[in-house]
PDB file of N, CA, C, O and CB in Angstrom:
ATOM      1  N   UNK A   1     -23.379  -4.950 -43.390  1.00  0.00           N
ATOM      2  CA  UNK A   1     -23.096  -3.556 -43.166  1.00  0.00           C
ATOM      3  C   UNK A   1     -22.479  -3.409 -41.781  1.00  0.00           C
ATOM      4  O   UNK A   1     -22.706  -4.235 -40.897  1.00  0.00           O
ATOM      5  CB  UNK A   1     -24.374  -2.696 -43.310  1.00  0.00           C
ATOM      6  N   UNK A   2     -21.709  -2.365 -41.605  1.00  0.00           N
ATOM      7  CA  UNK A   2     -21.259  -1.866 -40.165  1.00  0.00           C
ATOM      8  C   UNK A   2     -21.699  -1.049 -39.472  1.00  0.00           C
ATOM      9  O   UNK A   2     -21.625   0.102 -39.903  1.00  0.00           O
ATOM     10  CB  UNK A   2     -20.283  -1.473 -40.064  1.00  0.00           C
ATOM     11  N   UNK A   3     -22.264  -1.239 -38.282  1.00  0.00           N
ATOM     12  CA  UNK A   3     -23.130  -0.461 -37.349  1.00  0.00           C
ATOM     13  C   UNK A   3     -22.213  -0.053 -36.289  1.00  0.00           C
ATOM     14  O   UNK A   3     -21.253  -0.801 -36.101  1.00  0.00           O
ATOM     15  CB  UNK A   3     -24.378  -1.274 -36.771  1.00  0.00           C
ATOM     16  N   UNK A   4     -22.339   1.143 -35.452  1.00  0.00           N
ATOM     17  CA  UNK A   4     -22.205   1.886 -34.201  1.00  0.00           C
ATOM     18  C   UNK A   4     -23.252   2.006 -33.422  1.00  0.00           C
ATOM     19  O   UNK A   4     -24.189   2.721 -33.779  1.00  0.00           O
ATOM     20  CB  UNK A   4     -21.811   3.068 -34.374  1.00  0.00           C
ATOM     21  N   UNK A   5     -23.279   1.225 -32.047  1.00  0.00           N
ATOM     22  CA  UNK A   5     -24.862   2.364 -31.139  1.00  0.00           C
ATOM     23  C   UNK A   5     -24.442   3.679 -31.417  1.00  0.00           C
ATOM     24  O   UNK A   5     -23.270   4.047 -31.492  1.00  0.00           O
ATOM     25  CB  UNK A   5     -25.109   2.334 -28.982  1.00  0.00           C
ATOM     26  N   UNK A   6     -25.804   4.617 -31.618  1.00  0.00           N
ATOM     27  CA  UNK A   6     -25.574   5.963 -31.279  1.00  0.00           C
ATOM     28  C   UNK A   6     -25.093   6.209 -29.401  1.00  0.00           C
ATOM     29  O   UNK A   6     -25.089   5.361 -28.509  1.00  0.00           O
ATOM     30  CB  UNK A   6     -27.129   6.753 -31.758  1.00  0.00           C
ATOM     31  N   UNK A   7     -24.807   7.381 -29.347  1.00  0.00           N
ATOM     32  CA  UNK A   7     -24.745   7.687 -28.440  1.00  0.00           C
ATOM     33  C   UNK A   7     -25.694   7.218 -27.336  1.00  0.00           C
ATOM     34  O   UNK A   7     -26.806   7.649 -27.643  1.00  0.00           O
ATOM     35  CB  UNK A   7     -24.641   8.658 -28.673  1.00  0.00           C
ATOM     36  N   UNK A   8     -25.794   6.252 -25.727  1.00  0.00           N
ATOM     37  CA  UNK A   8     -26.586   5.827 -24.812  1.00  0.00           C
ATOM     38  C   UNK A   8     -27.236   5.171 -25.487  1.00  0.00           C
ATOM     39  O   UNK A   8     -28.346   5.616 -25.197  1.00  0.00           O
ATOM     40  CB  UNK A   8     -27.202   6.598 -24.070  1.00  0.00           C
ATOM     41  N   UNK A   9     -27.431   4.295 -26.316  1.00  0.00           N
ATOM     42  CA  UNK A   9     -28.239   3.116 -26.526  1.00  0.00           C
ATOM     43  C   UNK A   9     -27.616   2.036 -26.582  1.00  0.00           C
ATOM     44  O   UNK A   9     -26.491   2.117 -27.076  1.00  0.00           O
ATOM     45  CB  UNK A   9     -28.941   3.132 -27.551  1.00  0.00           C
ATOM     46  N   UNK A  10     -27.953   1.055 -26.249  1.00  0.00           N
ATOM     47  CA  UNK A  10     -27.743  -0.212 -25.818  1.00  0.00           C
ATOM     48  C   UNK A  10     -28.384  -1.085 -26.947  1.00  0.00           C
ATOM     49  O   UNK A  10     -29.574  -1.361 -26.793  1.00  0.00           O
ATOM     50  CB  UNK A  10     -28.330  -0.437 -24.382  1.00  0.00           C
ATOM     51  N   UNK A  11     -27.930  -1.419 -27.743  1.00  0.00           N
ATOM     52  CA  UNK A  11     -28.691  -2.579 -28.847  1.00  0.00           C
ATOM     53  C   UNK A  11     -28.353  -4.245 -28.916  1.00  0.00           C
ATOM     54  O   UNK A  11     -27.399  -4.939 -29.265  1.00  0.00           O
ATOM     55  CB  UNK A  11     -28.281  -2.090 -30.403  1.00  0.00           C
ATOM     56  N   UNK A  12     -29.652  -4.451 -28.395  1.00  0.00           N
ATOM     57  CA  UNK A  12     -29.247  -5.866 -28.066  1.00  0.00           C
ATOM     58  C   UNK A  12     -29.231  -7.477 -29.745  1.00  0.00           C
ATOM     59  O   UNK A  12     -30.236  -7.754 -30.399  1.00  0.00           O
ATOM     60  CB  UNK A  12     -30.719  -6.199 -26.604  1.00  0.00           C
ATOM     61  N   UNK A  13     -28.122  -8.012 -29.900  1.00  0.00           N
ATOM     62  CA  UNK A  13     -28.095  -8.277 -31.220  1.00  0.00           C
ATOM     63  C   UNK A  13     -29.282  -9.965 -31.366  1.00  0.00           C
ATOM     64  O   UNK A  13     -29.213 -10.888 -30.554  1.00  0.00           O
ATOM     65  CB  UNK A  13     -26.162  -8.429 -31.681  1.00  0.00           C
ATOM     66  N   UNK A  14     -29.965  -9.946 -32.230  1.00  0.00           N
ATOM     67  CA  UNK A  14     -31.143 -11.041 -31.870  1.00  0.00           C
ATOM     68  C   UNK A  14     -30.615 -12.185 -32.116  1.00  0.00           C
ATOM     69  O   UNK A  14     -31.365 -13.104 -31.788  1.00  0.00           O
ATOM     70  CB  UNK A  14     -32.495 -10.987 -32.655  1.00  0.00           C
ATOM     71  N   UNK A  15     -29.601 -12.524 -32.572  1.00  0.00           N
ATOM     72  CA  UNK A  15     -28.966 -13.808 -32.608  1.00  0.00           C
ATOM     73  C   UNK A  15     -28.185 -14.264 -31.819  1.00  0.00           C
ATOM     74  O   UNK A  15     -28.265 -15.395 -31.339  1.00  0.00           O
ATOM     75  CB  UNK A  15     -28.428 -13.981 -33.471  1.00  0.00           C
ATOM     76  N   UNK A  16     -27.212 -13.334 -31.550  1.00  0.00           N
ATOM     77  CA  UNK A  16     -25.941 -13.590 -30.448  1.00  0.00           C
ATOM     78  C   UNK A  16     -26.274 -13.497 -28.816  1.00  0.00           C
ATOM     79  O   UNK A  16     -25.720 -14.129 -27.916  1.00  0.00           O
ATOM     80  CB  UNK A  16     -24.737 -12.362 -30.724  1.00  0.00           C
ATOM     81  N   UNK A  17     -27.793 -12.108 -28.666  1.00  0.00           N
ATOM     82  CA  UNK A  17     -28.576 -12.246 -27.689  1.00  0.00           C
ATOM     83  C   UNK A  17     -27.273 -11.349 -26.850  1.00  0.00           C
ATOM     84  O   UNK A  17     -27.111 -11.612 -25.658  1.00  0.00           O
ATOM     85  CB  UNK A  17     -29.148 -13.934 -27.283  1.00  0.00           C
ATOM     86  N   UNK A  18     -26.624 -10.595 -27.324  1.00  0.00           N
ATOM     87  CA  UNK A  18     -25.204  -9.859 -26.913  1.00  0.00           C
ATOM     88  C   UNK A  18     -25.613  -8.317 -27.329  1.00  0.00           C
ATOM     89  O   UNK A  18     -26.490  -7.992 -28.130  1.00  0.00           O
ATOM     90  CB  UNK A  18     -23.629 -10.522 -27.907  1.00  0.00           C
ATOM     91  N   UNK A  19     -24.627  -7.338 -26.469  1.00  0.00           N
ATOM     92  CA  UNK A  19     -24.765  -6.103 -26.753  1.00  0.00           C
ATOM     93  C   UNK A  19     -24.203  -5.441 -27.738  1.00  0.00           C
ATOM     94  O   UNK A  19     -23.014  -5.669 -27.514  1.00  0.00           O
ATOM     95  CB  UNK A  19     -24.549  -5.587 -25.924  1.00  0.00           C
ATOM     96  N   UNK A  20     -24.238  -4.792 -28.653  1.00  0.00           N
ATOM     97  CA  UNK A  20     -23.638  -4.634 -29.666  1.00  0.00           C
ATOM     98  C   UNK A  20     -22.556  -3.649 -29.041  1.00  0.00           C
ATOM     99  O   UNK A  20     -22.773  -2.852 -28.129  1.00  0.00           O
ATOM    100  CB  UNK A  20     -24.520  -4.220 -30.823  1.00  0.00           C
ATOM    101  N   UNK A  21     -21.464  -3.834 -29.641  1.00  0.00           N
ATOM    102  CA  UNK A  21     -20.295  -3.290 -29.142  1.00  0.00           C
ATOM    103  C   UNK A  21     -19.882  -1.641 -29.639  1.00  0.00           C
ATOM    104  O   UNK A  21     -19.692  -1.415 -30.834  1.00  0.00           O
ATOM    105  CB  UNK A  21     -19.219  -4.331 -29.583  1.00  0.00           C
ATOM    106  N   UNK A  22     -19.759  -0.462 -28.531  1.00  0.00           N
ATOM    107  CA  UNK A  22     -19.030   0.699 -28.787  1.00  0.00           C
ATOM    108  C   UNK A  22     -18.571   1.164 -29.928  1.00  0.00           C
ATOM    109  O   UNK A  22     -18.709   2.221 -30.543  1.00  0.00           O
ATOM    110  CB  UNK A  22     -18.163   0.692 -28.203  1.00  0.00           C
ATOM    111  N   UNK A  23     -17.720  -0.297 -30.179  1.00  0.00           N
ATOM    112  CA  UNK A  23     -17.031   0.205 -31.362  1.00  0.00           C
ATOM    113  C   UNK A  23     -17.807  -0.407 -32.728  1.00  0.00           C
ATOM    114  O   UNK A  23     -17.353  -0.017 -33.803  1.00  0.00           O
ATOM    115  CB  UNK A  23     -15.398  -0.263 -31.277  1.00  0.00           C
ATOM    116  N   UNK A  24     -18.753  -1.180 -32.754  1.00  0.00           N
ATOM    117  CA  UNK A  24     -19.429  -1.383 -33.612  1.00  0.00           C
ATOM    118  C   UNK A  24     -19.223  -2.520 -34.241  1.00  0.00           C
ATOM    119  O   UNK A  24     -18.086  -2.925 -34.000  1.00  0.00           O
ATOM    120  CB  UNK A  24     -19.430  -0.533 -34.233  1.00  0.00           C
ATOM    121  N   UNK A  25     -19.979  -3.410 -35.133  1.00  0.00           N
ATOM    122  CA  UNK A  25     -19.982  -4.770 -35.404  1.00  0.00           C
ATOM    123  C   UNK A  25     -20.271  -4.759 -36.965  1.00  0.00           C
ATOM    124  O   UNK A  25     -20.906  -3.841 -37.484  1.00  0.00           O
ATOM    125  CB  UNK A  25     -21.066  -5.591 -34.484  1.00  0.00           C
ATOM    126  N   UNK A  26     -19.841  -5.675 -37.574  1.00  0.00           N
ATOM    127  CA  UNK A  26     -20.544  -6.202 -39.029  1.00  0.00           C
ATOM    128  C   UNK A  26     -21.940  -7.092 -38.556  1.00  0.00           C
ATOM    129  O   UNK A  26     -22.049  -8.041 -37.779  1.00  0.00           O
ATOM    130  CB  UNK A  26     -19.287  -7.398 -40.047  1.00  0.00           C
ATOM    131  N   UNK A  27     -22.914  -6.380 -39.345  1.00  0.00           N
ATOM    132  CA  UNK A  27     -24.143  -6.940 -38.633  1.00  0.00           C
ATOM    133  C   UNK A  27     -25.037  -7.350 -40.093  1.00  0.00           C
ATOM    134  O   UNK A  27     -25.119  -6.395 -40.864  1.00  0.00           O
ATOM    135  CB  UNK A  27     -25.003  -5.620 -37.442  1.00  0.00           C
ATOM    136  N   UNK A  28     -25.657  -8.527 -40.532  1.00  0.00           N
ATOM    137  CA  UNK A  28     -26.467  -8.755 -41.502  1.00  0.00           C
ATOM    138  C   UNK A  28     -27.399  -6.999 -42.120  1.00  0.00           C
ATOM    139  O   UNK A  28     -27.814  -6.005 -41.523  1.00  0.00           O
ATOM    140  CB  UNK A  28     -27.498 -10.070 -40.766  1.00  0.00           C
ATOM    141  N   UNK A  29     -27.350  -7.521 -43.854  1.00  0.00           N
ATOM    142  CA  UNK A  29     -28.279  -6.349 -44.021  1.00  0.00           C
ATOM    143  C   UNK A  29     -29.512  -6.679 -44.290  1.00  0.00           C
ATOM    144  O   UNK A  29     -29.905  -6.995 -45.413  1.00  0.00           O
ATOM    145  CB  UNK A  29     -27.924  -5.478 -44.991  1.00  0.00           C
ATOM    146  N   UNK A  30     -30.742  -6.588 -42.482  1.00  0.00           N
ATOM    147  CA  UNK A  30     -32.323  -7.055 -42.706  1.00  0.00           C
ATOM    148  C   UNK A  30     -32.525  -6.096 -42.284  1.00  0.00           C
ATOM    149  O   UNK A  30     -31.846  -5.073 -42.197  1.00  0.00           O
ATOM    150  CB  UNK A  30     -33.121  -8.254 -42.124  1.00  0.00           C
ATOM    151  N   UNK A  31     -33.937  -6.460 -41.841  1.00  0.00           N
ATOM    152  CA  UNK A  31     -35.199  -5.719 -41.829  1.00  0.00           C
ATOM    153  C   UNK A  31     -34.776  -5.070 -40.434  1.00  0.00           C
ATOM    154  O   UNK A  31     -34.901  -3.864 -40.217  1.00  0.00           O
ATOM    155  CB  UNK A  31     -36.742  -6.679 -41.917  1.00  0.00           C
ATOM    156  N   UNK A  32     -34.125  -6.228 -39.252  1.00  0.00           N
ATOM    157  CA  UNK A  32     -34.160  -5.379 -37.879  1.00  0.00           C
ATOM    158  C   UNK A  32     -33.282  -4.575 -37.666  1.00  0.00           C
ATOM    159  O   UNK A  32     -33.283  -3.761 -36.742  1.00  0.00           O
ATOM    160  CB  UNK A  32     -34.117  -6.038 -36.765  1.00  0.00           C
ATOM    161  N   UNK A  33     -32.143  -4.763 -38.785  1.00  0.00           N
ATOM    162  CA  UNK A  33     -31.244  -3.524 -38.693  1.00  0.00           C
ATOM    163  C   UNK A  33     -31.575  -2.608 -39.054  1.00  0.00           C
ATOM    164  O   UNK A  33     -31.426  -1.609 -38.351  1.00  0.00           O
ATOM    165  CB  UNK A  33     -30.244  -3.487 -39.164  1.00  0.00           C
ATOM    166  N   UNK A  34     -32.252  -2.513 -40.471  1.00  0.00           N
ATOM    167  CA  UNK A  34     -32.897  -1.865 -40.825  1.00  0.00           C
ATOM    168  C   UNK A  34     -33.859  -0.574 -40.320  1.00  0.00           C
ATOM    169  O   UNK A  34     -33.993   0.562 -40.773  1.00  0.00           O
ATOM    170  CB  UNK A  34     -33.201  -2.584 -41.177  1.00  0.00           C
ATOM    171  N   UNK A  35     -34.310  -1.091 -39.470  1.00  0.00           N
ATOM    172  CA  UNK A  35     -35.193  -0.664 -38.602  1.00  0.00           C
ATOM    173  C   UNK A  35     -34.308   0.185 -37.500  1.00  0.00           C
ATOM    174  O   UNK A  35     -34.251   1.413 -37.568  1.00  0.00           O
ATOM    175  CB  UNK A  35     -36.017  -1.896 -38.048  1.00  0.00           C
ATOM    176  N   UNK A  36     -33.655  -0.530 -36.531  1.00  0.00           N
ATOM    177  CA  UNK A  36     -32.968   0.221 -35.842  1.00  0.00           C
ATOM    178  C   UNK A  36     -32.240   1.550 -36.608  1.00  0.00           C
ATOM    179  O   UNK A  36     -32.388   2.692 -36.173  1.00  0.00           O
ATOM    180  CB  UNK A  36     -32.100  -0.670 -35.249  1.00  0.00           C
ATOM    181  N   UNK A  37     -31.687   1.334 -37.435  1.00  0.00           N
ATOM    182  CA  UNK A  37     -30.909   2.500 -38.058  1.00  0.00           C
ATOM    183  C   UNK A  37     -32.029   3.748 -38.155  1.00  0.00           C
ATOM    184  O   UNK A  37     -31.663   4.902 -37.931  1.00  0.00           O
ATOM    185  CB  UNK A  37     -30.248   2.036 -39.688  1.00  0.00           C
ATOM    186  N   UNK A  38     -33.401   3.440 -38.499  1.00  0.00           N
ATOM    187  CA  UNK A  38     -34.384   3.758 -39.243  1.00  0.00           C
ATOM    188  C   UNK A  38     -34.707   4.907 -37.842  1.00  0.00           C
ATOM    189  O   UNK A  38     -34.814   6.128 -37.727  1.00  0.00           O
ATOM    190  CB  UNK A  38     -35.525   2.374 -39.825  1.00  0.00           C
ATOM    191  N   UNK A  39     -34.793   3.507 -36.761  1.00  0.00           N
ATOM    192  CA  UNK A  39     -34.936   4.354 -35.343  1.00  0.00           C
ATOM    193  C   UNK A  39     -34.297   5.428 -34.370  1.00  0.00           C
ATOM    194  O   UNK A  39     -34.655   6.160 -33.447  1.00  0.00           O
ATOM    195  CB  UNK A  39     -34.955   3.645 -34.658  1.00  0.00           C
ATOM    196  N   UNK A  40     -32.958   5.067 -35.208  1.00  0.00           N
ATOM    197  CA  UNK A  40     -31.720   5.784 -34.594  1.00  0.00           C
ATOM    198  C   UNK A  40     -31.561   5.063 -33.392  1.00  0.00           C
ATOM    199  O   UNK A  40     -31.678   5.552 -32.268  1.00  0.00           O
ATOM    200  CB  UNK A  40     -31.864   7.392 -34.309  1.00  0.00           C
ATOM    201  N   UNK A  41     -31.313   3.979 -33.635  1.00  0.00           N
ATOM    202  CA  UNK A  41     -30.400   3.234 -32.405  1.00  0.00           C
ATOM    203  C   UNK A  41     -29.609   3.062 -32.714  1.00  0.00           C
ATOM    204  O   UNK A  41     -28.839   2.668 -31.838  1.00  0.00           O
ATOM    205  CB  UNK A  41     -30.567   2.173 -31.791  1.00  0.00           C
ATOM    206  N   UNK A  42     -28.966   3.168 -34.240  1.00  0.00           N
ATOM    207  CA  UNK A  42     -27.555   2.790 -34.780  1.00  0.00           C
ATOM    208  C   UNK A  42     -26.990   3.620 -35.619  1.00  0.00           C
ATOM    209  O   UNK A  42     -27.700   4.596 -35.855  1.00  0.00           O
ATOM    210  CB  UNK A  42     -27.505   1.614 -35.440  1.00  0.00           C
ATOM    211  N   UNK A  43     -26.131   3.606 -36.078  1.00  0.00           N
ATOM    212  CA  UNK A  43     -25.342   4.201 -37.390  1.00  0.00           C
ATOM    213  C   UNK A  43     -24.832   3.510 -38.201  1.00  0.00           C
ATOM    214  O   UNK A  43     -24.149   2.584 -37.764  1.00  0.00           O
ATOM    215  CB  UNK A  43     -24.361   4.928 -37.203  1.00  0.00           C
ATOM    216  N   UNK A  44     -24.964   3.691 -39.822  1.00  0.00           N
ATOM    217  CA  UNK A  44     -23.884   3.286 -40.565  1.00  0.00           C
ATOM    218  C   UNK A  44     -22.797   4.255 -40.432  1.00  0.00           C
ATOM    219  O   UNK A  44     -22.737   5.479 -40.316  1.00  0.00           O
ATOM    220  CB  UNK A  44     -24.247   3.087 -41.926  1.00  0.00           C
ATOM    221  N   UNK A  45     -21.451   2.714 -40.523  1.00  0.00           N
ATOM    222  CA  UNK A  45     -20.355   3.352 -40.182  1.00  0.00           C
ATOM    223  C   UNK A  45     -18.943   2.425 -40.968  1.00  0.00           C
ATOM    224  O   UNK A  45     -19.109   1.398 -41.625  1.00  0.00           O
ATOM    225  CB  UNK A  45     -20.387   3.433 -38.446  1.00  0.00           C
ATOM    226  N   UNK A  46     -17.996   2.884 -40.782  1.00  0.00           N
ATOM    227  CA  UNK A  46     -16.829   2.502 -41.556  1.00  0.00           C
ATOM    228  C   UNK A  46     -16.087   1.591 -40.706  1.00  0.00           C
ATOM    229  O   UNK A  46     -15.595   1.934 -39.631  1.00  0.00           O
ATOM    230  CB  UNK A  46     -15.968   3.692 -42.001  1.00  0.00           C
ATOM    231  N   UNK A  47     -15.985  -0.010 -41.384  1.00  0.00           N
ATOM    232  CA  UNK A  47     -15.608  -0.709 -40.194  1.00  0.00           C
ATOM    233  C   UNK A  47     -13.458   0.239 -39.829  1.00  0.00           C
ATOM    234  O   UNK A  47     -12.752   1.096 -40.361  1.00  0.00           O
ATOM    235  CB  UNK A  47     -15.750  -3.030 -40.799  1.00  0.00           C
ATOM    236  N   UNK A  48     -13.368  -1.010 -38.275  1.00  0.00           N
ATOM    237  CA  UNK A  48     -12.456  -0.100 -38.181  1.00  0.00           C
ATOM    238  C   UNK A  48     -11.043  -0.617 -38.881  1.00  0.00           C
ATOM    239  O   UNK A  48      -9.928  -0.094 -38.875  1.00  0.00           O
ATOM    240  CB  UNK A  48     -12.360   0.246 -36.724  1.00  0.00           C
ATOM    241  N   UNK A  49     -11.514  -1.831 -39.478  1.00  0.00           N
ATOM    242  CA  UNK A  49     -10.054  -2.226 -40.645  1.00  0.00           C
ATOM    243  C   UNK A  49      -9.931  -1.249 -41.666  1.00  0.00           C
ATOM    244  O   UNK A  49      -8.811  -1.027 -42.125  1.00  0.00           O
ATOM    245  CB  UNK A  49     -10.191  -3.763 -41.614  1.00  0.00           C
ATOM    246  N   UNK A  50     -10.928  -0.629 -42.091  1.00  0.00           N
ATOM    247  CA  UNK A  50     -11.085  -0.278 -43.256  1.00  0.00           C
ATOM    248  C   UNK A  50     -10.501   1.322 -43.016  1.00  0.00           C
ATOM    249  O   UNK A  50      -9.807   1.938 -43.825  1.00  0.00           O
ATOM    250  CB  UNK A  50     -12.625  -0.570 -43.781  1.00  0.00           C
ATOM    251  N   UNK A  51     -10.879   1.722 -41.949  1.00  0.00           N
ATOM    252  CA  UNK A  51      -9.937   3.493 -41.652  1.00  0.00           C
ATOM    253  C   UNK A  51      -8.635   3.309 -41.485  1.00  0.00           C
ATOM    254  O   UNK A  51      -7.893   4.290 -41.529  1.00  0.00           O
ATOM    255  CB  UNK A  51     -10.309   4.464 -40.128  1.00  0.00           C
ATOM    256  N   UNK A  52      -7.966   1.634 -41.198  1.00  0.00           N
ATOM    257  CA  UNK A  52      -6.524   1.641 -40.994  1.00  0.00           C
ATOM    258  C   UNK A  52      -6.255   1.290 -42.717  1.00  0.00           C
ATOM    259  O   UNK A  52      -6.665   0.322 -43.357  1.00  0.00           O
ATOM    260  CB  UNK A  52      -5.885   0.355 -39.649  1.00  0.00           C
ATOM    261  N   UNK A  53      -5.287   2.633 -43.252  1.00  0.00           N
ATOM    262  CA  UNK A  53      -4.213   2.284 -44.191  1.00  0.00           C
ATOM    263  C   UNK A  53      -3.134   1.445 -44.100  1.00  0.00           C
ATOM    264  O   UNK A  53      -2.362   1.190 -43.176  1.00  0.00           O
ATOM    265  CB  UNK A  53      -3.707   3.187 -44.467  1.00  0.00           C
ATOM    266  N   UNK A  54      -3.263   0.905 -45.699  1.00  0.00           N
ATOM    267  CA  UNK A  54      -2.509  -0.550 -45.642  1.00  0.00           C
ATOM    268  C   UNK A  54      -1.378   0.540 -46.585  1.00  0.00           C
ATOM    269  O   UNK A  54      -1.784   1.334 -47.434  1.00  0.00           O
ATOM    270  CB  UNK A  54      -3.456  -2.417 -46.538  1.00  0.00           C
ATOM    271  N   UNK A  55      -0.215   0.394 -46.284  1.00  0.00           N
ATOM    272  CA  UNK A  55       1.088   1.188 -47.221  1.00  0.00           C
ATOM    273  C   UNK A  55       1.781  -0.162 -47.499  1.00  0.00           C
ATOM    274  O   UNK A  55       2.293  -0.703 -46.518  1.00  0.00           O
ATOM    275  CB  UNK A  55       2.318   2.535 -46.257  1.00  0.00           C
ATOM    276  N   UNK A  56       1.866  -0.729 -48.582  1.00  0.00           N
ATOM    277  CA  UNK A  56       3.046  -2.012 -49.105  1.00  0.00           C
ATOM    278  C   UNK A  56       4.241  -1.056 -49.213  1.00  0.00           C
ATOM    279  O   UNK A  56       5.238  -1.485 -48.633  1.00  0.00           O
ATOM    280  CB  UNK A  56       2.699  -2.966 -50.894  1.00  0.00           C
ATOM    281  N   UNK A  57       4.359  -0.082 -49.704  1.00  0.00           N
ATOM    282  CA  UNK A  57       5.782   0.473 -49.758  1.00  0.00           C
ATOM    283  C   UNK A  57       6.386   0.140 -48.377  1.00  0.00           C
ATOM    284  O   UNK A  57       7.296  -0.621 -48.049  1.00  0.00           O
ATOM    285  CB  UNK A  57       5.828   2.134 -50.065  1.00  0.00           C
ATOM    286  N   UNK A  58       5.570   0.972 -47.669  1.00  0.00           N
ATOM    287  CA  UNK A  58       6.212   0.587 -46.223  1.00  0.00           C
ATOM    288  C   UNK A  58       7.127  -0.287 -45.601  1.00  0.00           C
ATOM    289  O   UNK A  58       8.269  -0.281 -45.143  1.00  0.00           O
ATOM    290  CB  UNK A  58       5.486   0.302 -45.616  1.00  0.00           C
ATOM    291  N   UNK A  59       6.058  -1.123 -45.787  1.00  0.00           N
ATOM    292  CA  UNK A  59       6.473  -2.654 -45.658  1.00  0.00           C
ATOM    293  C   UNK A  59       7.610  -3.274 -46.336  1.00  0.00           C
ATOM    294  O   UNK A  59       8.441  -4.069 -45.898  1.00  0.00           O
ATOM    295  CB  UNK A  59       5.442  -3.438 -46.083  1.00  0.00           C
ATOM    296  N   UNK A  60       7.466  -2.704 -47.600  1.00  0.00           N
ATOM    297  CA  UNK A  60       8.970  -3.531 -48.274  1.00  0.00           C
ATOM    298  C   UNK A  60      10.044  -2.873 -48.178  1.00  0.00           C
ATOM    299  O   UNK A  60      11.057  -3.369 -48.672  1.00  0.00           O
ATOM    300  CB  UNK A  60       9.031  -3.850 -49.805  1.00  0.00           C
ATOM    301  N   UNK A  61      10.128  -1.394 -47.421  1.00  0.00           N
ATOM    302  CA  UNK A  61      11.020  -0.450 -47.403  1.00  0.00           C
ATOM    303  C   UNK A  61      12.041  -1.556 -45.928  1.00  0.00           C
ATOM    304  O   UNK A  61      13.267  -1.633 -45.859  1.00  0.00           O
ATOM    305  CB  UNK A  61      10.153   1.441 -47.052  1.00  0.00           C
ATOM    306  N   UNK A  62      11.163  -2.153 -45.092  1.00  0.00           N
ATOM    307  CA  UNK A  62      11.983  -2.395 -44.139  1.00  0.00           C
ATOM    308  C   UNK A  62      12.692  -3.761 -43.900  1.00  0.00           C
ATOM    309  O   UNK A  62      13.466  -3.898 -42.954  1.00  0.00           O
ATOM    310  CB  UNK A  62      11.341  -2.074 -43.173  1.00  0.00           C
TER     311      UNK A  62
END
């Protein structure tokens, strides 16, 4: 799943031992994410490949 910190929290990731990033990470779906979300340290969220539109017309137009 894809997570965001909420607003001022700092979530530290238990494997990488790294801060989870602003813009948000693909993060396993367990229990400690789980939890955080649960806590509101995080958000589900839409990674950011996925808000960029892919147009093939586009592309073959040029």
């Amino acid at each position: 799943m894809f997570v965001k910190p909420n607003a001022g929290r700092l979530v530290r990731d238990p494997v990488k031992g790294t801060f989870l990033p602003e813009t948000g990470e693909e993060v396993p779906d367990n229990s400690f994410w789980r939890r955080r979300l649960k806590d509101g340290d995080v958000q589900k969220s839409k990674s950011e490949s996925a808000l960029v539109p892919t147009d093939k017309t586009e592309k073959s137009k040029k």
